[in-house]
N, C-alpha and C positions, 0 to 999 in steps of 0.2 A: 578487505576494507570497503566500508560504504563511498560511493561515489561522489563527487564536489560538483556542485551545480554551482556554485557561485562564492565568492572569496575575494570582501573588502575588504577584509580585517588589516591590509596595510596602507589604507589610507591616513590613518591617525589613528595613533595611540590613544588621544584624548576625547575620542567620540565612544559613547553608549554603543555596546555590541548587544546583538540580533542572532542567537545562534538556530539555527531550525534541520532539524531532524527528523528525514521524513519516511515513510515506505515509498518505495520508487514505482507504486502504481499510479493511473492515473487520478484517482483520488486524493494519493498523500500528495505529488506533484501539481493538482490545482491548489487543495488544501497551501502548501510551501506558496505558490505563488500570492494568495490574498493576504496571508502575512506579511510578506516582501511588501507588497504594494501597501497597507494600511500601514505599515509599521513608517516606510520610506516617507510617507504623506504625509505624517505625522514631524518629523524630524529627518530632512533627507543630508542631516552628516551622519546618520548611522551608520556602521558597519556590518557588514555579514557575511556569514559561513553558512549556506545551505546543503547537507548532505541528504541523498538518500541509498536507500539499500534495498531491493528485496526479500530481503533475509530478517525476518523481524524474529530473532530467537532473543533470548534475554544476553544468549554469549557476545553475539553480532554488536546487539545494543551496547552492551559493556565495554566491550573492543574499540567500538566508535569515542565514546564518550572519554576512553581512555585518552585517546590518540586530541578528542577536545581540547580536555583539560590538561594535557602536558604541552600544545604549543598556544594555549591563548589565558589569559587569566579574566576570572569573569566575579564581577562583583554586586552590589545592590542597584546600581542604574543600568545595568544588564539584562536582558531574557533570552530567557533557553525556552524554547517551543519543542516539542515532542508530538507529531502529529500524525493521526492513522497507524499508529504503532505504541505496545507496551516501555513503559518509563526502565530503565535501569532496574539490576535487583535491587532487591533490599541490603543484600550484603554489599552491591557498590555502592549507594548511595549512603549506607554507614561512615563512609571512609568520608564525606562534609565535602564533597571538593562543591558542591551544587549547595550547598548549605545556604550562603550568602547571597545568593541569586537566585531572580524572580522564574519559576517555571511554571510552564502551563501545558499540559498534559491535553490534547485532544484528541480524541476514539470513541469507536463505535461496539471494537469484539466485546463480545461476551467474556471473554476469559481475561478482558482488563479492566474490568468494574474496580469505580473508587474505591467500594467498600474492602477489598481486596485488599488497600492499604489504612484506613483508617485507624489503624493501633498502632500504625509506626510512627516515633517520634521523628525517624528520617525522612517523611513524607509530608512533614508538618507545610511545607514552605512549600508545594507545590496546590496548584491553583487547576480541578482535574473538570473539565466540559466532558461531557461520556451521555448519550444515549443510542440509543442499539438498532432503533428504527430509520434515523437516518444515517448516513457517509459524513465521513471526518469534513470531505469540504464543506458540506451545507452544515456544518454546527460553525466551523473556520468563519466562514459569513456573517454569521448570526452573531458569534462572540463580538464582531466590531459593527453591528450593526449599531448599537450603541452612540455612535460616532456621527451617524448620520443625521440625525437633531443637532450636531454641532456648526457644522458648515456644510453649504451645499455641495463641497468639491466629495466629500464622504459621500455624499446619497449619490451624485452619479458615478462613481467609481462603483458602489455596490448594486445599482441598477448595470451597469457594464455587466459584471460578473456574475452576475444571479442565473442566466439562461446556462452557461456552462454549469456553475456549480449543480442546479439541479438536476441536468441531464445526468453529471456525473453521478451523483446520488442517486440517482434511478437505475443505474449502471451499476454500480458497486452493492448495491444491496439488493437489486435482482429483483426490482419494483416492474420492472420493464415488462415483467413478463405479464403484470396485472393491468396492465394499461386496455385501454377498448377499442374503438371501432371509429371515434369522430377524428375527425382531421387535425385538430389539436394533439387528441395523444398519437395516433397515429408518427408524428413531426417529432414527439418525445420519445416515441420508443427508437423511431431512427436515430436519431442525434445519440441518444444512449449507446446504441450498438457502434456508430462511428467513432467513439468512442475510446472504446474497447478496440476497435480495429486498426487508429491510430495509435494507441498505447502502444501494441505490438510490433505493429511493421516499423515504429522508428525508435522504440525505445527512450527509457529515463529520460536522458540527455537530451536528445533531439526532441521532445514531447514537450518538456517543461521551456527550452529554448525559445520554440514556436509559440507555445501560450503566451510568454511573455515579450515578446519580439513585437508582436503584431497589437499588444494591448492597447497603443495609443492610435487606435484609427476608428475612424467613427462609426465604423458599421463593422466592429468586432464579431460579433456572433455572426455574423454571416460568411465573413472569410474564413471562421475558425472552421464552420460546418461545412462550407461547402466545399476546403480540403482534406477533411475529414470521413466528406460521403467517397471521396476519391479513393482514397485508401478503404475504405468501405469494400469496394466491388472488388479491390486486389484481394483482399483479406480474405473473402467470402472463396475464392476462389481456390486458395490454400484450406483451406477449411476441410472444403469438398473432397480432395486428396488424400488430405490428413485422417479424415473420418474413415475415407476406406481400408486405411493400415489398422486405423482403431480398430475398427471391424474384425480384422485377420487373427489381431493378435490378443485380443481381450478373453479373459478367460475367469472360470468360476472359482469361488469361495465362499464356503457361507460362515458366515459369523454373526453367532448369538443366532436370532430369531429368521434374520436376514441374508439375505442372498445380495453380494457383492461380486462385482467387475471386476478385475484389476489391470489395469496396464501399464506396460516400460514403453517408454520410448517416446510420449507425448510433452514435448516443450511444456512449460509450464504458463507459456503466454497463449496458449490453445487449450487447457484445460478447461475451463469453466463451459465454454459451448460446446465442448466433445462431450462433457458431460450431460448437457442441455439435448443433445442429438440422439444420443445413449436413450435417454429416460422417456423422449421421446417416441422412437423406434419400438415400433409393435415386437420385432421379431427378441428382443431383449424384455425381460421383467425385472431388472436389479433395483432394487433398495436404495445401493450405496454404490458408489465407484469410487477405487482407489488408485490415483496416478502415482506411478513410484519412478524418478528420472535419477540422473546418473550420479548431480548433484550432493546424494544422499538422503533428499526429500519425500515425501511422502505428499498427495494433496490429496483430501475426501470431498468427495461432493454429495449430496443426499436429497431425497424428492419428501415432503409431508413434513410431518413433524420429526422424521427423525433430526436428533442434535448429535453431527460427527465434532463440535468443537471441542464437545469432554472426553471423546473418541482418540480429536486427539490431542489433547493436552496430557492424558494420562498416558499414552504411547508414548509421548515424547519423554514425557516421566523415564518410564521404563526402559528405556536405553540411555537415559542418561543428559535429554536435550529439552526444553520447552516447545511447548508448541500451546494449538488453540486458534479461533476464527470466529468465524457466525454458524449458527446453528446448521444451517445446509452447506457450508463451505469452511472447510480450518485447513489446518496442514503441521506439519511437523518436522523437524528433521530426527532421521535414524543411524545415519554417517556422517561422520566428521570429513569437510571436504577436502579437509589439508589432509587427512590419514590416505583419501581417495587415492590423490594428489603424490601422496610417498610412493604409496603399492604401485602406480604407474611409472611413477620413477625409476620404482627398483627392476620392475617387468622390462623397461625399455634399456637398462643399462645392459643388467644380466645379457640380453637376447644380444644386443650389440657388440659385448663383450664375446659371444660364442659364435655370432656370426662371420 
């Protein structure tokens, strides 16, 4: 089950519900946060249910949206937000429970282009923000920018929020690494990587918590960054550690044209810079690098114009799971984690039983 960030829905029956479902990086968790906040601004008897997941497979999404629609009823003065992550399938969204209610669909992957749905009548009602150059939060922004010609209290809430959301953006689509040499980007490539280093060492919960905890103080960007550079230097430190197992235990594969890494055993909150380190390192020439954790996941990373997102959406295919990303980063799953999940079960009884 996807995790609960947040849960008014029993305040009153009679107020307009807010549902947002998000990826639980920290894109989809700023992303969830400026919704909250524009939405609250707007009407602060709303309700909401904020979940996120990192498991953005179409099953995960279904599972969630199941678990919505059977304890909350949602109707035409209602929105469902869907943000950094692919909408429901086609097959759940046949079944109307989202029919009568407003959603709005916001992402970046490649592999969740509108046009993707454009023939479905089941999709008619949904409302899809998608461009691929920037992260879910800096479009999340942009969508209520709108609002800021309306009252001044909009324009400085989204001057508050604008220095995160771009860092994040710079973060999430790997802008950072194009950045230059003046003391300006210099500040953006940091904040990016602190980022990324806070995602990790405190996770979903505790990331989205602090964003929003600390939103009403006057010098927001500055306390977000400067506990962020903090976890910065811890992070960098595990990194260093981690890289040298990478090191140990990476090994070849070539597929297709390309020569591929592979490795077990690397978290999935340390992939992207193992990768970054990997492609870097002279003593390495790969292509592509493929993280495979216990999970059941799969995650590719790729240096040029290689595109692992159709890599792996059709992987996922072929064993039976979705998948897909951005063109140098996707992922997939290849095991079912509950099956994972039994065969431990069944290992640890047996042995118990004999022991």
């Amino acid at each position: 089950m996807a995790d609960i960030l947040c849960d008014t829905r029993y305040k009153s029956n009679d107020c307009s519900k807010v549902i947002i479902f998000t990826h639980g990086d920290a894109d989809g968790l700023v992303a969830a946060m400026i919704v909250k906040l524009f939405e609250e601004m707007q009407d602060k008897n709303k309700t909401f249910l904020i979940m996120s997941s990192m498991d953005v497979t179409l099953d995960q999404t279904d599972k969630t949206f199941n678990y919505i629609c059977n304890y909350t009823s949602l109707g035409k003065r209602d929105k469902v937000y869907i943000l950094d992550r692919p909408i429901p399938s086609v097959e759940w969204l046949k079944m109307q429970y989202l029919a009568y209610t407003n959603v709005i669909n916001i992402d970046h992957h490649l592999t969740n282009q509108p046009s993707l749905y454009e023939k479905e009548d089941c999709c008619k009602n949904i409302t899809f923000i998608w461009d691929d150059k920037v992260s879910a939060a800096y479009l999340t922004l942009e969508y209520f920018k709108i609002l800021v010609t309306e009252n001044e209290k909009y324009k400085k809430l989204y001057e508050k929020l604008k220095p995160l959301t771009e860092a994040t953006s710079l973060w999430d689509t790997f802008q950072w690494k194009n950045l230059g040499s003046s003391q300006e980007e210099i500040l953006l490539r940091k904040r990016a990587l602190s980022i990324n280093s806070a995602e990790k060492i405190l996770g979903s919960d505790a990331f989205y918590r602090f964003i929003v905890t600390r939103v009403n103080s006057e010098k927001y960007t500055e306390e977000v960054f400067s506990y962020f550079s903090l976890l910065d230097e811890a992070y960098n430190m595990k990194m260093d550690t981690l890289y040298n197992f990478t090191k140990r235990v990476i090994y070849n594969f070539q597929f297709k044209r390309y020569k591929m890494g592979i490795v077990y055993g690397v978290d999935g909150d340390y992939q992207s810079l193992m990768a970054d380190r990997i492609f870097m390192d002279k003593k390495f020439d790969y292509d592509i690098v493929a993280f495979l954790n216990v999970y059941g996941t799969v995650s590719f990373r790729s240096k040029g114009d290689i595109d692992v997102s159709e890599v792996a959406r059709e992987l996922g295919e072929i064993v039976g799971f979705s998948g897909g990303g951005h063109k140098n980063a996707a992922g997939c799953r290849i095991y079912d984690r509950d099956e994972i999940k039994k065969k431990l079960m069944e290992t640890f009884e047996k042995a118990m039983s004999n022991l």
